[in-house]
N, C-alpha and C positions, 0 to 999 in steps of 0.2 A: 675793243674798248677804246673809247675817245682819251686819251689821256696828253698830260703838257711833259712833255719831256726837257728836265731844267741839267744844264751843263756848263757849271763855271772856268774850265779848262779844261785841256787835251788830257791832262792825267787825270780828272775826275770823272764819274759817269754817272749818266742821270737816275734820277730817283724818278719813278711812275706815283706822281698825286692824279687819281682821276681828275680832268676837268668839267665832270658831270657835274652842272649848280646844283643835282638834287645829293651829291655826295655824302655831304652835308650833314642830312637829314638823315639819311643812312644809317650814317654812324651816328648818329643820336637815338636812332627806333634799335640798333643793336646794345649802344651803350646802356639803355636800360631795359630790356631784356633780360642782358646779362647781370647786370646786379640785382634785379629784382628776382631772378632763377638762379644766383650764384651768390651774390654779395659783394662787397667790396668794390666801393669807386672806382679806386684806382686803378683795380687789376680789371675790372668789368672796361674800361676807356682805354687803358694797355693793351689790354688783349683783342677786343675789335678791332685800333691799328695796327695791330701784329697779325693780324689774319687779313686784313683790306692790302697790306702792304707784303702778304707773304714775307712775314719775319717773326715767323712761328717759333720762337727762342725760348722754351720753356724757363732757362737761368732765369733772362727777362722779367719775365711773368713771376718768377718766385722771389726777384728781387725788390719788385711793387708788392709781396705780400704785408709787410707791418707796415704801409703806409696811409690805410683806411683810418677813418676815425681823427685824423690829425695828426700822423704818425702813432697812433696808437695816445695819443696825448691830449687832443685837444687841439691840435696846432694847426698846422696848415694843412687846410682842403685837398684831399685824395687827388680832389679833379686837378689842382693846381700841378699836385704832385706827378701823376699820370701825365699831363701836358706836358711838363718838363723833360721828363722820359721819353717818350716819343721824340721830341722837341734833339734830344740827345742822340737817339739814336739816327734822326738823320743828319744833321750836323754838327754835333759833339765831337772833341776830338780824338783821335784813333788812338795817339800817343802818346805818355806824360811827358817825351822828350819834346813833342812837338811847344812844351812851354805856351810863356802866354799869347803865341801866335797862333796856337791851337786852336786857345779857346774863344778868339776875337770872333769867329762867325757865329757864334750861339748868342753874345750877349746882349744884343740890339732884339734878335727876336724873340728869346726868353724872356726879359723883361716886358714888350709888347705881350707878350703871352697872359705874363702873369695880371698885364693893368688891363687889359681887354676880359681876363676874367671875373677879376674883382667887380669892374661894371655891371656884368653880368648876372654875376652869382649875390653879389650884396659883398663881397668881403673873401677875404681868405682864411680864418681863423674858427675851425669846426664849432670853438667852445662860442663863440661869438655869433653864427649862423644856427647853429641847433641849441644852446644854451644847457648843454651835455657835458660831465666832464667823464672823459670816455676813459679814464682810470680808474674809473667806478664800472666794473662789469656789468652791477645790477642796473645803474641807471644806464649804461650802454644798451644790455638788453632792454628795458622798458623802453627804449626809445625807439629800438630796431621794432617793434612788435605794435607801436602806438600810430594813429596816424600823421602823426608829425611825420614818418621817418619819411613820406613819402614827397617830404621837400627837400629830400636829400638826393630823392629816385630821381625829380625833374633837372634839380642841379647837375647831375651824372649827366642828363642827356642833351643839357643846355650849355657843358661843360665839352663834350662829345665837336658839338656843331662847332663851336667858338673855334676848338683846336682843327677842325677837318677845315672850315675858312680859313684859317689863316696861315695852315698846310698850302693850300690852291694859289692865297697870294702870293706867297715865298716861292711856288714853283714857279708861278706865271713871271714872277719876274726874278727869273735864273739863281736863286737863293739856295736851294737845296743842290747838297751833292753827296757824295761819299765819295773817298778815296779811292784808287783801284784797289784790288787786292794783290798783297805780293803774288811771288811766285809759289804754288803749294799752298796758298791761305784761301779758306771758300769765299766765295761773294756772298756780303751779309744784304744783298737784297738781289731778289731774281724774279724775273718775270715780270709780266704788267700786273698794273693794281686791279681787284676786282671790287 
């Protein structure tokens, strides 16, 4: 597998983002897939790069579950939310002791994330984008079941691409790392990306 191997220092080690340009695309045709056979944005964009990136973390996965629909609210877009996650789990910080020196590598490209989305998608705010207020179960479902919902299905997959682009740029130029692992702690990412 082609991929860019990005390495910010001797104690860091690289994170595998394929640099396949059709990557991409990829995880866009799985991104909806998976919600359209499973549900849920979030976890449908979560869990494609938790399987591209072999970081198969089921906690992960159930920690995106209330965050479809706007958090369950109305609020902010699953995909934004999904993106951030991801976005987290490659460089987020490992430690709360690490303070706000921790968190200085996420915040330039989360917020990129989030204003490359909104371009995108039209906005960040479900109630705003589907005009649903999804604490109403009944009109949740009528909407899941309507053909509106299926501009939700394209956002998921136009939401997919955005985040696996701007994955590639942050590798290609040396942005992504993880920590080592101590001594006795497992490596939270292994192997190349598929």
């Amino acid at each position: 597998m082609n991929t860019i191997d990005s390495v910010r220092a001797k104690d860091h080690r690289p994170i595998r983002i394929p640099a396949d340009p059709q990557w991409p695309a990829r995880m866009k045709a799985r991104s909806v897939d998976y919600v359209r056979r499973f549900d849920s944005c979030s976890q449908s964009i979560l869990w494609t790069f938790m399987e591209s990136l072999e970081l198969r973390d089921r906690q992960v996965l159930r920690a995106g579950g209330a965050m479809q629909g706007g958090m369950m609210h109305s609020l902010t877009c699953g995909v934004h939310t999904a993106g951030l996650m991801i976005l987290g789990l490659l460089v987020g910080r490992e430690s709360l002791e690490s303070g706000l020196d921790g968190l200085m590598p996420i915040i330039e490209p989360a917020q990129q994330m989030v204003a490359t989305l909104n371009r995108r998608l039209g906005g960040h705010s479900c109630r705003q984008m589907t005009g649903v207020d999804f604490t109403d179960l009944a009109a949740a479902m009528t909407y899941k079941l309507s053909d509106d919902h299926e501009r939700c299905v394209v956002r998921v997959g136009d939401g997919a691409e955005v985040i696996a682009g701007q994955l590639q740029e942050m590798s290609a130029r040396g942005e992504l790392f993880r920590m080592n692992p101590g001594p006795g702690e497992p490596s939270t990412i292994s192997g190349p990306a598929v």
